[in-house]
Each structure stands twice: as C-alpha cells, then as structure tokens.
RODO-2510 file (C-alpha; in nm, 4 decimals, decimal comma):
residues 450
     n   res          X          Y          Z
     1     x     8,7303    11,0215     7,1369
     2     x     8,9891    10,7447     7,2124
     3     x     9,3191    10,7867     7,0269
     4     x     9,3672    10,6358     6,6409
     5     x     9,6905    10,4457     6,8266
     6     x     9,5836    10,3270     7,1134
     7     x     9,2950    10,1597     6,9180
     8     x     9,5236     9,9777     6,7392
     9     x     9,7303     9,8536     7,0121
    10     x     9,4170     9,7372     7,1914
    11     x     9,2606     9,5257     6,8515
    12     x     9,6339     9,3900     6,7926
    13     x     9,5765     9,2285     7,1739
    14     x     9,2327     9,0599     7,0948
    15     x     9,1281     8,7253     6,9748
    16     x     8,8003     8,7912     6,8028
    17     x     8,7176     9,0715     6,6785
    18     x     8,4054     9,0406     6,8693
    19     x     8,6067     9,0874     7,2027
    20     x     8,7296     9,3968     7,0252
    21     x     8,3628     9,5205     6,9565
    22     x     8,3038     9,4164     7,3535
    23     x     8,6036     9,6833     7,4847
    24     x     8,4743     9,9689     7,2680
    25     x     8,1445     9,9201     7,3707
    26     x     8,2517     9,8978     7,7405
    27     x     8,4375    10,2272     7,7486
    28     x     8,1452    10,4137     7,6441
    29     x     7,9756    10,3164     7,9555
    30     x     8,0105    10,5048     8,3016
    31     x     8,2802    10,4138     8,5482
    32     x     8,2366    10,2034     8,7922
    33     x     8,2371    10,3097     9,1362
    34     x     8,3463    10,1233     9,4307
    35     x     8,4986    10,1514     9,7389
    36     x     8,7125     9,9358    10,0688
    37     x     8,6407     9,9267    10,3938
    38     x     8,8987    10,0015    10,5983
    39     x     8,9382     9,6918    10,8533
    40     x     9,1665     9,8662    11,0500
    41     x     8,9164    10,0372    11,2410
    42     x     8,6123     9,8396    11,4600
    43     x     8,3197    10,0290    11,3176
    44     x     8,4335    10,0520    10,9546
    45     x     8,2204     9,8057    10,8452
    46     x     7,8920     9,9091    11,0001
    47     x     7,9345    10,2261    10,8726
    48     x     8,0199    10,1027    10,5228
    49     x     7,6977     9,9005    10,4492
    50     x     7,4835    10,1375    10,3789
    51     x     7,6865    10,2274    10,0414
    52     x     7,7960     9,8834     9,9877
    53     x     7,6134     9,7207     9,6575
    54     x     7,7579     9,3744     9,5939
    55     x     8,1709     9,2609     9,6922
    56     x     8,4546     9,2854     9,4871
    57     x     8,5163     8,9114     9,4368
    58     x     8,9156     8,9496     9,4885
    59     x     8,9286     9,1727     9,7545
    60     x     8,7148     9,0844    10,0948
    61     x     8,7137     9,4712    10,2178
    62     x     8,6112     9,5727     9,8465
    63     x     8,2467     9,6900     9,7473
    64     x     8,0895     9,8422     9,4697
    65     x     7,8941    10,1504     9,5585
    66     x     7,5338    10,1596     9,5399
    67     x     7,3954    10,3511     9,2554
    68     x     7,3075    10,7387     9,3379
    69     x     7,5460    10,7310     9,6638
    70     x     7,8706    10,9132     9,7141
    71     x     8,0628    10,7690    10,0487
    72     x     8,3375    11,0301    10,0034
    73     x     8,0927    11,3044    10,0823
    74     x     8,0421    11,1623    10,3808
    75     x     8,1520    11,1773    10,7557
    76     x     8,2333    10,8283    10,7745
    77     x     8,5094    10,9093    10,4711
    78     x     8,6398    11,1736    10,6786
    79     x     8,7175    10,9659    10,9746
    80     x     8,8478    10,6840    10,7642
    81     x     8,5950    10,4119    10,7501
    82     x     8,6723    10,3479    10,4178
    83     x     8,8937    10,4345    10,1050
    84     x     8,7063    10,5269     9,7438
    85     x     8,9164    10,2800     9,5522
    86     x     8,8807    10,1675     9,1583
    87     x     8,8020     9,7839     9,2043
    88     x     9,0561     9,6844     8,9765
    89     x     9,3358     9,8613     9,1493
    90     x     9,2635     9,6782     9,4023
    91     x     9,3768     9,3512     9,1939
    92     x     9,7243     9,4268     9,2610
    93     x     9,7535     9,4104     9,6453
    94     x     9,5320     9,0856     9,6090
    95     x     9,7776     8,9302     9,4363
    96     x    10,0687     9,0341     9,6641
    97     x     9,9034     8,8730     9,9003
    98     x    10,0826     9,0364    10,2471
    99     x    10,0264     8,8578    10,6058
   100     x    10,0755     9,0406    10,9430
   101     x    10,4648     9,0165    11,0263
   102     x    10,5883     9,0621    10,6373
   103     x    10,8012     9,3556    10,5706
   104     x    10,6167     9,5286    10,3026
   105     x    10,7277     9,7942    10,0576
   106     x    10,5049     9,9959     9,8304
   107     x    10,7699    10,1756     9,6337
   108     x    10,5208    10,4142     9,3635
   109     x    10,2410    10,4426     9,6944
   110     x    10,0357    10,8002     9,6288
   111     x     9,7857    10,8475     9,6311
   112     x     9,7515    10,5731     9,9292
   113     x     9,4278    10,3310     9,8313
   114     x     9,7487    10,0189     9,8060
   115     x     9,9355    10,1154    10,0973
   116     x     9,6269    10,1371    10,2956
   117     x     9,5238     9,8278    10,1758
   118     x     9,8587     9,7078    10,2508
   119     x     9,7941     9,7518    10,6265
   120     x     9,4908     9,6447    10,6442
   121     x     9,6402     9,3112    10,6010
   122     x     9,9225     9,3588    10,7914
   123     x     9,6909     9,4076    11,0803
   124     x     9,9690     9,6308    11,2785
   125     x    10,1818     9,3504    11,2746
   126     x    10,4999     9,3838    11,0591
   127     x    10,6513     9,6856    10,8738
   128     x    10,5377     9,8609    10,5726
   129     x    10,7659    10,1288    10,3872
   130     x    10,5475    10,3602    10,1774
   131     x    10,7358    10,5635     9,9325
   132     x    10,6522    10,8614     9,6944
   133     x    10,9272    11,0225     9,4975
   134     x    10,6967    11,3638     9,4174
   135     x    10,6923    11,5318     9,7278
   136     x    10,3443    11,6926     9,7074
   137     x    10,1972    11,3666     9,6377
   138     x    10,3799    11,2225     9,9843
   139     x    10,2379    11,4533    10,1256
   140     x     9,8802    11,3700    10,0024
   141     x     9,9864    10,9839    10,0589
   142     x    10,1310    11,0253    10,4488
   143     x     9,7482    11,2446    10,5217
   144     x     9,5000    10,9558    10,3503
   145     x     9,7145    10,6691    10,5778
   146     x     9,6963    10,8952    10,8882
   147     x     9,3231    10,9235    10,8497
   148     x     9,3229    10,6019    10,7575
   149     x     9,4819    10,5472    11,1063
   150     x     9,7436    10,3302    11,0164
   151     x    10,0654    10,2447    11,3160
   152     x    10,2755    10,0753    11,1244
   153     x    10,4420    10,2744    10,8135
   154     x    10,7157    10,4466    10,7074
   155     x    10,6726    10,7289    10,4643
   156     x    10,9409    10,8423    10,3147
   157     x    10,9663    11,0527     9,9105
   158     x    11,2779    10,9707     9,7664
   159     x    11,4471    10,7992     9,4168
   160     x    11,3683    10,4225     9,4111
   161     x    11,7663    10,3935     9,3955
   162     x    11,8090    10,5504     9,6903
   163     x    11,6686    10,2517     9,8783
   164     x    11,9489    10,0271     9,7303
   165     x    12,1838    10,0658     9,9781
   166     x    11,9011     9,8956    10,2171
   167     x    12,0005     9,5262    10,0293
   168     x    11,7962     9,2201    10,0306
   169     x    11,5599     9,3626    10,2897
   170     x    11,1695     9,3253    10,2223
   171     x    10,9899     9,0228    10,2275
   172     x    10,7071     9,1435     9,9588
   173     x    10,7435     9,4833     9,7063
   174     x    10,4827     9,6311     9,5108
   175     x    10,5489     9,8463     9,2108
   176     x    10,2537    10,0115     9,1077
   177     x    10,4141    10,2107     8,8257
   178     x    10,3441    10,5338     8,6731
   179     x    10,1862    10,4767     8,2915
   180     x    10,0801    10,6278     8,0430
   181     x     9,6978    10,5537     8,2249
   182     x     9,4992    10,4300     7,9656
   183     x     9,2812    10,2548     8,2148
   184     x     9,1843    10,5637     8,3316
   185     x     9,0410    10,6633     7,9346
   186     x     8,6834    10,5858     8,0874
   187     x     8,6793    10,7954     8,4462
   188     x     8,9292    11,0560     8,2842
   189     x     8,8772    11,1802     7,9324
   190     x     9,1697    11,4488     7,9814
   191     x     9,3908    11,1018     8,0458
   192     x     9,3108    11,0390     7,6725
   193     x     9,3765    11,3634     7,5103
   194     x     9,6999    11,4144     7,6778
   195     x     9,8136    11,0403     7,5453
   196     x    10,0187    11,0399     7,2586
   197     x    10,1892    10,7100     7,0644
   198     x    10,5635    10,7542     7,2542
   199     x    10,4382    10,7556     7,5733
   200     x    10,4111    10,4092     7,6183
   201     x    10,7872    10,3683     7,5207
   202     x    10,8755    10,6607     7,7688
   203     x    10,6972    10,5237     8,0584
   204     x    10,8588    10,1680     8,0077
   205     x    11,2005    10,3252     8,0587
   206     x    11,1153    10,4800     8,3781
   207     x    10,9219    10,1539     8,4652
   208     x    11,2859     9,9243     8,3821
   209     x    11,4516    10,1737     8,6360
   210     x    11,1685    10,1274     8,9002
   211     x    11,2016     9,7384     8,8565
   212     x    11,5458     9,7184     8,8984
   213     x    11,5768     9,9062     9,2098
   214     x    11,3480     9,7203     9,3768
   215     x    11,5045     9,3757     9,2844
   216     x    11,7832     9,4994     9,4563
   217     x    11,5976     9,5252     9,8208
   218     x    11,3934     9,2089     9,7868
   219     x    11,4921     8,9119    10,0195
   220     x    11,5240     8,6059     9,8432
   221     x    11,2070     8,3623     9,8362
   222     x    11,0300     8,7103     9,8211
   223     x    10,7608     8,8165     9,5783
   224     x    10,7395     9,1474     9,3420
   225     x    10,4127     9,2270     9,2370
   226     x    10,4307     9,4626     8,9383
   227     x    10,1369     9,6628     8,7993
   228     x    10,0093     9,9182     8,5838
   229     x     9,6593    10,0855     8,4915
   230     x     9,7180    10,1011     8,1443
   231     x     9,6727     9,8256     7,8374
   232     x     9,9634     9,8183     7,5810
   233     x    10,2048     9,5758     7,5977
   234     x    10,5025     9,7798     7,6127
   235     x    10,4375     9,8508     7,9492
   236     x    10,3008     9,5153     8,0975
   237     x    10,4462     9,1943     7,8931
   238     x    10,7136     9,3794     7,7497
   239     x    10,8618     9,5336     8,0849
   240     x    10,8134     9,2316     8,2187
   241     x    11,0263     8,9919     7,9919
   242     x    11,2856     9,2817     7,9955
   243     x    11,2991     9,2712     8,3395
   244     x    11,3532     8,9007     8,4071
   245     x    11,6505     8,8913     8,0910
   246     x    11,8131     9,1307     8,2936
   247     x    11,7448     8,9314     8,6626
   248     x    11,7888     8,5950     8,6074
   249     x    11,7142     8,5047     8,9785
   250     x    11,3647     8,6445     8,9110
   251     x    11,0537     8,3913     8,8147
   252     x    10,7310     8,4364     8,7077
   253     x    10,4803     8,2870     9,0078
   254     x    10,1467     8,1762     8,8329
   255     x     9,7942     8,2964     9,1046
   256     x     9,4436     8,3313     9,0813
   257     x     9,2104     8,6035     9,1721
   258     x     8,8303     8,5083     9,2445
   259     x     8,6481     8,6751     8,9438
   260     x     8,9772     8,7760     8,7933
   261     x     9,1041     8,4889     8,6673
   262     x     9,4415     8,2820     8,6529
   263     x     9,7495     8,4384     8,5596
   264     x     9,9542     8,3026     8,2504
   265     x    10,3392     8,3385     8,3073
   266     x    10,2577     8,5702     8,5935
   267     x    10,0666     8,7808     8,4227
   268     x     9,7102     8,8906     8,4666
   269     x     9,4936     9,1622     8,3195
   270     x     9,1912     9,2725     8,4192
   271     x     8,9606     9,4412     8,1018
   272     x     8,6780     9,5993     8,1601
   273     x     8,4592     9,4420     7,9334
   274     x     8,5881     9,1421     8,1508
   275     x     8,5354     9,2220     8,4950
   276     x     8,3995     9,5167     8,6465
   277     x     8,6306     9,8475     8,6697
   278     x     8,8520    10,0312     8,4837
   279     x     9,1057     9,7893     8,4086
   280     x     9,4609     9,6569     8,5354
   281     x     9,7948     9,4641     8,4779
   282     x     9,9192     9,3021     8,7001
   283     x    10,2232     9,0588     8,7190
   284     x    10,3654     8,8364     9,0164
   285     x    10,7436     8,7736     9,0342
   286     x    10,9263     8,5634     9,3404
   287     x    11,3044     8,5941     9,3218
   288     x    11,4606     8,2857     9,3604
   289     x    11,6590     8,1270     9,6682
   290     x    11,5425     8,0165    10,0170
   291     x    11,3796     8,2000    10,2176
   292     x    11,5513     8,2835    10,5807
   293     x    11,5101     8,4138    10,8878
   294     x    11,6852     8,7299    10,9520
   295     x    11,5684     8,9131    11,2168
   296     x    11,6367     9,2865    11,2894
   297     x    11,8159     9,3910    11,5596
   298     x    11,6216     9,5332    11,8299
   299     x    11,5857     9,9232    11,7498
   300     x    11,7601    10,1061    12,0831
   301     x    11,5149    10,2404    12,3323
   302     x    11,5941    10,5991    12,4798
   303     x    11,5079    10,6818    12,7832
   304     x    11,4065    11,0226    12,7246
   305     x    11,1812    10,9330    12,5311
   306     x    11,0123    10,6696    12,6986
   307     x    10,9562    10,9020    12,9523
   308     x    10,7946    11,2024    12,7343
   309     x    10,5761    10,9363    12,5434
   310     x    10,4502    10,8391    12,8892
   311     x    10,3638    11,1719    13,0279
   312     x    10,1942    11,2574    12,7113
   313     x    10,0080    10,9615    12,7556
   314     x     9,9048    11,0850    13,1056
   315     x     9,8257    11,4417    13,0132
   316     x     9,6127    11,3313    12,7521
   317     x     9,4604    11,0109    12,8622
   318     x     9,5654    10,7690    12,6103
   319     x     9,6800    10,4374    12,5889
   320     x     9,9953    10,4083    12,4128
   321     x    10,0352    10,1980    12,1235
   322     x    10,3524     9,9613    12,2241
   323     x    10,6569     9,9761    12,0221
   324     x    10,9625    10,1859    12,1003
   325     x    10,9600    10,5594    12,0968
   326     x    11,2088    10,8484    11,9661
   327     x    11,2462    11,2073    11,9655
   328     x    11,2602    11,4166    11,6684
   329     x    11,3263    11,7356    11,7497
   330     x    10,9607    11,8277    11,9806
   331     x    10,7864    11,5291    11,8205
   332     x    10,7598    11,2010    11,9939
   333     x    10,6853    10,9083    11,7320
   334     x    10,6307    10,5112    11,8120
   335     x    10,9061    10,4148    11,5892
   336     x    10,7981    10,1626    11,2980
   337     x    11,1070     9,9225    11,1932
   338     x    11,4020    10,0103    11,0583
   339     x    11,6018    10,0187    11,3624
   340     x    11,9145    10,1432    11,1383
   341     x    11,7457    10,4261    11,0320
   342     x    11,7228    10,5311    10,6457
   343     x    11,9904    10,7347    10,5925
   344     x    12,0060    10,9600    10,2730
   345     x    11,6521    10,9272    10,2418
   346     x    11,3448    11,2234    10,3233
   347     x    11,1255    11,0552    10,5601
   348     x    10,8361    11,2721    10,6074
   349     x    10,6866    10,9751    10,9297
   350     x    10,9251    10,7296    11,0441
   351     x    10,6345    10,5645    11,2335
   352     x    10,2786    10,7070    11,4289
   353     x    10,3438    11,0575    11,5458
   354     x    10,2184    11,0520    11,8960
   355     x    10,2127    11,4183    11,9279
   356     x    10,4646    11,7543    12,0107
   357     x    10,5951    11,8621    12,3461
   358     x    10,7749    12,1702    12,4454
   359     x    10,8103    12,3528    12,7689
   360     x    10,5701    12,2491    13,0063
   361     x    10,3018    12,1504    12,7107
   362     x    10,2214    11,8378    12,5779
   363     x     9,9718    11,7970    12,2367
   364     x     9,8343    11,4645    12,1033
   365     x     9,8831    11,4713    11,6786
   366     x     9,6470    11,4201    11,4350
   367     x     9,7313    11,1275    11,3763
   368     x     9,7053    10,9637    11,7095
   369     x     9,3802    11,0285    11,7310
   370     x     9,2822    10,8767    11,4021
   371     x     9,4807    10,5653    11,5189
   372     x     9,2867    10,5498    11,8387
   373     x     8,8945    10,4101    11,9600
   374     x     8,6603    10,5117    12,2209
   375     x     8,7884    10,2162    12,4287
   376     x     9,1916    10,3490    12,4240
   377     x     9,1341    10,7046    12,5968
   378     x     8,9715    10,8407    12,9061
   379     x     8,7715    11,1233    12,7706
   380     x     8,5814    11,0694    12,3992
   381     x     8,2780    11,2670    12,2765
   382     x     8,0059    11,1305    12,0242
   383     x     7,8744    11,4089    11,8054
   384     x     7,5186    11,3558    11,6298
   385     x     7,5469    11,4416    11,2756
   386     x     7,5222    11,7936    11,2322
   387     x     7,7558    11,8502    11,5747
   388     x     7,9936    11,6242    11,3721
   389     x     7,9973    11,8210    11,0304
   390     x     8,0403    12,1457    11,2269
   391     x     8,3269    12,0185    11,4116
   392     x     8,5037    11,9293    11,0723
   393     x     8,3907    12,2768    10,9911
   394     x     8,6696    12,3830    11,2431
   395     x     8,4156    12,5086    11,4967
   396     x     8,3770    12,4703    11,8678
   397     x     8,1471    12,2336    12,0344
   398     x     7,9321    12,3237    12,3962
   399     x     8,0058    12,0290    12,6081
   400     x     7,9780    12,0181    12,9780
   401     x     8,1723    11,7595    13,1818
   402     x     8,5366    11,6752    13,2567
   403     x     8,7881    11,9344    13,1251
   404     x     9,0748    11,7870    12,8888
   405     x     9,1834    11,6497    12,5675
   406     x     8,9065    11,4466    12,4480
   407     x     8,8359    11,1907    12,1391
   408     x     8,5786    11,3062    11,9009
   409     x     8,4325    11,0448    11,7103
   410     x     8,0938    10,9867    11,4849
   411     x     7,9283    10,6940    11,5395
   412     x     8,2411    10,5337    11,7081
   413     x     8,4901    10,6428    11,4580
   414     x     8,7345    10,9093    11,5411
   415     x     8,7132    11,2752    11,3440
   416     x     8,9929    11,4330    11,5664
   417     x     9,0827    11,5928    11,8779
   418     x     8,8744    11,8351    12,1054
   419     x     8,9963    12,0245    12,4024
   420     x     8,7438    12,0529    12,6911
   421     x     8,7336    12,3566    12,9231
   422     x     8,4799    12,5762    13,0947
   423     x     8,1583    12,4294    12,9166
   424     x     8,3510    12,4360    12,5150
   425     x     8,5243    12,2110    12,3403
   426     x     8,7728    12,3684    12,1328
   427     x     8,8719    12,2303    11,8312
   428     x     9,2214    12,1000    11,7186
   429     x     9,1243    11,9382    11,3962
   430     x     9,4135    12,0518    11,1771
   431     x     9,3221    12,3750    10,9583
   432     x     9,4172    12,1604    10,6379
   433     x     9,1761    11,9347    10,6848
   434     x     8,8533    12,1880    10,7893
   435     x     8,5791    12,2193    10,5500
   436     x     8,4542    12,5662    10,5008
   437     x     8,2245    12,7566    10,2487
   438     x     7,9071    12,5011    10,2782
   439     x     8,0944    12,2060    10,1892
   440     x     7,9679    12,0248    10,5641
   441     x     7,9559    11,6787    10,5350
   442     x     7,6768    11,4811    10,5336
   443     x     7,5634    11,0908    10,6472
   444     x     7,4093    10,9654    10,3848
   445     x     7,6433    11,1044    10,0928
   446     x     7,3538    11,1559     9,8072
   447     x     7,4876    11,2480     9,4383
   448     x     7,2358    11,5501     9,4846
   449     x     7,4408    11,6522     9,8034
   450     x     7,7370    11,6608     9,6271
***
C-alpha cells in the first residue's frame, strides 16, 4: 500500500491523468533487475554475458539481467566482474560524465555501485575521493571498491564540511543524496511504510547542507551532478532552485541521456513507467568561471618506503602498480592524490593497500590481489568451479608446484590470495569475506540456487 501523501505529490507532478494511471500501474509490477560490468578488469565482460539480457541505453557497462538469473550468487560477483546496480542509479554518473585524469569526488558514495562506476571511467587515471559520513557504511563502501579492484581512490567517512577547508579542488562532484527513497517503494515495501509526509522536508535540509559544502570544493568550470532516488519535488526541483539562489556562480547545464531523455533546466527524471528501473532525479550544475590548470604538487617520495614496497614486490612476485608509496604504521599503500594529505578527516584508504610488513615478514592485502591479473604476478592458480567456491569457503587447496604467494583467480579473475607450501595452498582470503554454512557459490547463479 503506497502512502495517501505521496500519491498526491506524485498526481500533482503529472500531465494527464492517464500518465498518472501509467505510474500506479508500473509500481505494481516487479523490479527490475540489472547489473554493470565492471571494465576495470580484462575478463569482466566475458564473464558477464551470460546474465546480460539487453543494455542499459545510458550506461555502456549497464545490462539488464536475464530473467530467472541471479549474478550476485555467483563467483564471478565475488571476484568483481560486475556490480548488481538499479539501472536508473546508474543515470547519475552518466550524466557526470568523468574522463581519465578528472579529479572526482563522490561525496554521499555507500554503498559503492557510483564510485565504482566512477572508476571505471577514470580508467586509473586521475583521482577519485569517495566519502561516507556513517562509518559502518564506509566500511561496506571501501570492501565493494576493493573487490571491485579499484587503484585510484580515497576513502575517507567524515562531515561533508569537513572537506571545505580543501577549496576549489575537484574538477567533477557527485551528490547522490540521502532521501526519503521513494524510488525504492517498488524493490522495498518497508521503504514505504516507514515514509511519512515530513520527511521530504527533513531530507531537503540535510540535502541544502550537502550542496553547499560541496560548492565550496568545486573548481570553477566544474560540474555538480546532484541526485536523488526519490520523486517529490521538495527534494529534486525545489533543492535545486534553493541551491542556485544561494550560489549565484552556479548554472544549470542542459544533457541528454540515450533512452533517458533531455534535461530541462538541468533537470532530468527518470519514472518508471518511463524507462526501465526504479526511478531517479537527477540534476547537472557547472559553476561558473574558466576553467584552469592547476596542477598538484608532486606528493614527496620516501625512501623507506620505496624500498619496503619493492621487497614486497619481490617476496611476493608482483608487479607494482606505479605511483608513489607511504608507510602507515606496518602498511605500505600506493598513495592516490592528495599530496597534502587530508587533515582532520578519517581516511579509512588513502590509496591501494599493497600489503603489511613487520619483522622479517612481508603479506600482500586483499586488496592487491583484487587489483591484480594473471599477467602482473609470477605465481597464479586457476580453480575449476567447485575448487573455486571452496576456496571462498576459507578452505585449503592441494596444489603441487612452486612454493609461494600465489594469485587465485576463476576463470581469469582474481578471488584472493593463496600461500603455496609442501603440496597445500593455504588460504588468506580474509575471514570477513568467507562463505560458510552451504552458502558456496555457484557459476551459473539460478534463482533456485539462491
């Protein structure tokens, strides 16, 4: 049962009362599922096909599923082929629009489908600043972009006006905001009975603060993309206007999204009696003044560790991603950006963690080995199928042959790191991330499997 008030925010918004009759009718259907491949890694796509239906026409790496199929029960989810992703939230990236070499903040970024999509376009080539303010939910954001196996982000949970101190630093910002979720009526019928008539009016205020921190640490020429999975105006036109009374060096910049449609005064929403998904504001702003070339002064190098980043490279038989390296107390990262550092502000990953060292050891993280291929080490085991699921079971693998750290992947995609000696492979897969108690995951992800 949708709520008395919402209904009448959502007939106040239509035309015909036809197109009124069209909404109802459309969220009384099922959700629809989709997914993005995640082009960051070589085999991604491969992989992805066989639960790929037809494209999402505004984003290239975005696919409905097939009917009957769930990817995220799936091996190929666990080694981060691909991201289960609303289609419609992926609108908002789309229209941000990011190239490799912007600096790129996502300043509301859990659960981590944007961000990830972020660097996917990004390629590994700029800086992107992810930021959660809930600290649980970082925590949830900084796993999905490590298994994702993305280089080139900062993840950090803090206030948005903490980051105002930074200035006029980011080339592109997107504001996903928190709402009152009425998008998310269809896929979550709890999202309904917890809405109530002043949410919408609560959420905006919180939205207004959002907003006008990140003005603050946009360069000018820049762009703001602001968006929200929810329908009433308060939160989408109305923030909006608000907004740009109160930042007069802000403009609305009109776009187009294959499928989508064309923005009017920088705003676009996606219905879903329109377009297929759960529906989506979104809103492009460019603040005004020429753009410029500031570069960032080169981040200091330290010797020390240089050095450890290179013998852990050599105990483990890695190629090292390039960048410049720091320690932090016995972890070695390939720093990402900000070579002044972000002071006053939790930073759960200032870049890739390469891995810990103490005395005499050296281990490879997590999160290296997500961010590597086959190609980058010197040791790397394919499992078949049900070797795979047991390894993300936490269990040990027989496996003759050279002793050593060694890359476990699944069909060319990486699942973790194994530790070769005397005939086993011992398993370092994180115990956060093992599946126990049947739950072993499968290759062709079946809805009966799940």
């Amino acid at each position: 049962m949708l709520p008395s008030e919402f209904l009448v925010s959502v007939r106040a918004q239509m035309k015909e009362e036809s197109e009124y009759e069209a909404f109802l009718s459309a969220m009384e259907e099922a959700p629809v599922p989709a997914f993005r491949v995640n082009s960051l890694k070589p085999e991604a796509l491969k992989a992805a096909s066989r639960f790929a239906d037809r494209p999402v026409p505004w984003e290239n790496d975005g696919f409905y599923t097939l009917p009957g199929l769930r990817p995220g029960n799936t091996l190929y989810h666990a080694a981060g082929a691909f991201y289960i992703q609303d289609a419609s939230a992926m609108a908002p990236v789309a229209a941000l629009d990011p190239k490799p070499g912007d600096r790129v903040m996502d300043m509301c970024a859990a659960p981590g489908g944007k961000s990830g999509q972020i660097a996917a376009r990004l390629q590994g080539r700029g800086t992107l600043l992810a930021n959660e303010y809930i600290k649980k939910r970082a925590d949830i954001l900084l796993g999905n972009l490590e298994r994702l196996g993305v280089k080139n982000v900062c993840v950090t949970s803090a206030p948005p006006e903490r980051f105002e101190p930074l200035g006029p630093y980011f080339d592109k910002i997107l504001v996903d905001a928190p709402c009152s979720g009425e998008g998310m009526f269809r896929k979550d019928p709890d999202a309904a009975r917890q809405w109530n008539a002043s949410l919408p009016a609560m959420c905006a205020a919180r939205q207004a603060h959002i907003l006008d921190s990140a003005a603050s640490v946009l360069r000018p020429g820049g762009r703001l993309v602001y968006s929200t999975c929810t329908f009433n105006r308060t939160e989408n036109e109305d923030t909006v206007e608000a907004f740009l009374a109160r930042h007069p060096d802000f403009e609305p910049e009109d776009f187009s999204l294959p499928g989508a449609g064309s923005s009017f005064g920088g705003c676009l929403r996606l219905w879903p009696h329109r377009v297929r998904g759960e529906g989506h504001f979104v809103c492009r702003l460019r603040r005004r003044g020429k753009e410029s070339d500031s570069p960032l002064p080169d981040a200091k190098r330290d010797r020390r560790a240089d050095e450890a980043a290179r013998a852990l490279a050599e105990e483990c038989g890695i190629e090292l991603p390039g960048g410049v390296y720091r320690i932090s107390g016995d972890r070695i990262e390939a720093y990402s950006g900000f070579p002044g550092g972000l002071r006053g502000i939790y930073t759960l990953s200032s870049g890739l963690l390469l891995g810990r060292m103490g005395k005499g050891y050296f281990e490879p993280s997590h999160a290296l080995a997500m961010a590597l291929c086959p190609e980058q080490v010197r040791l790397s085991a394919d499992l078949a199928e049900k070797e795979a699921a047991a390894f993300m079971e936490g269990e040990a693998i027989p496996r003759d042959g050279e002793s050593g750290w060694t890359l476990v992947t699944y069909k060319g995609l990486s699942l973790g790191w194994g530790k070769v000696s005397g005939g086993l492979m011992k398993n370092h897969l994180p115990k956060g991330l093992r599946l126990r108690g049947g739950h072993a995951l499968s290759e062709k992800g079946l809805l009966s499997e799940c």
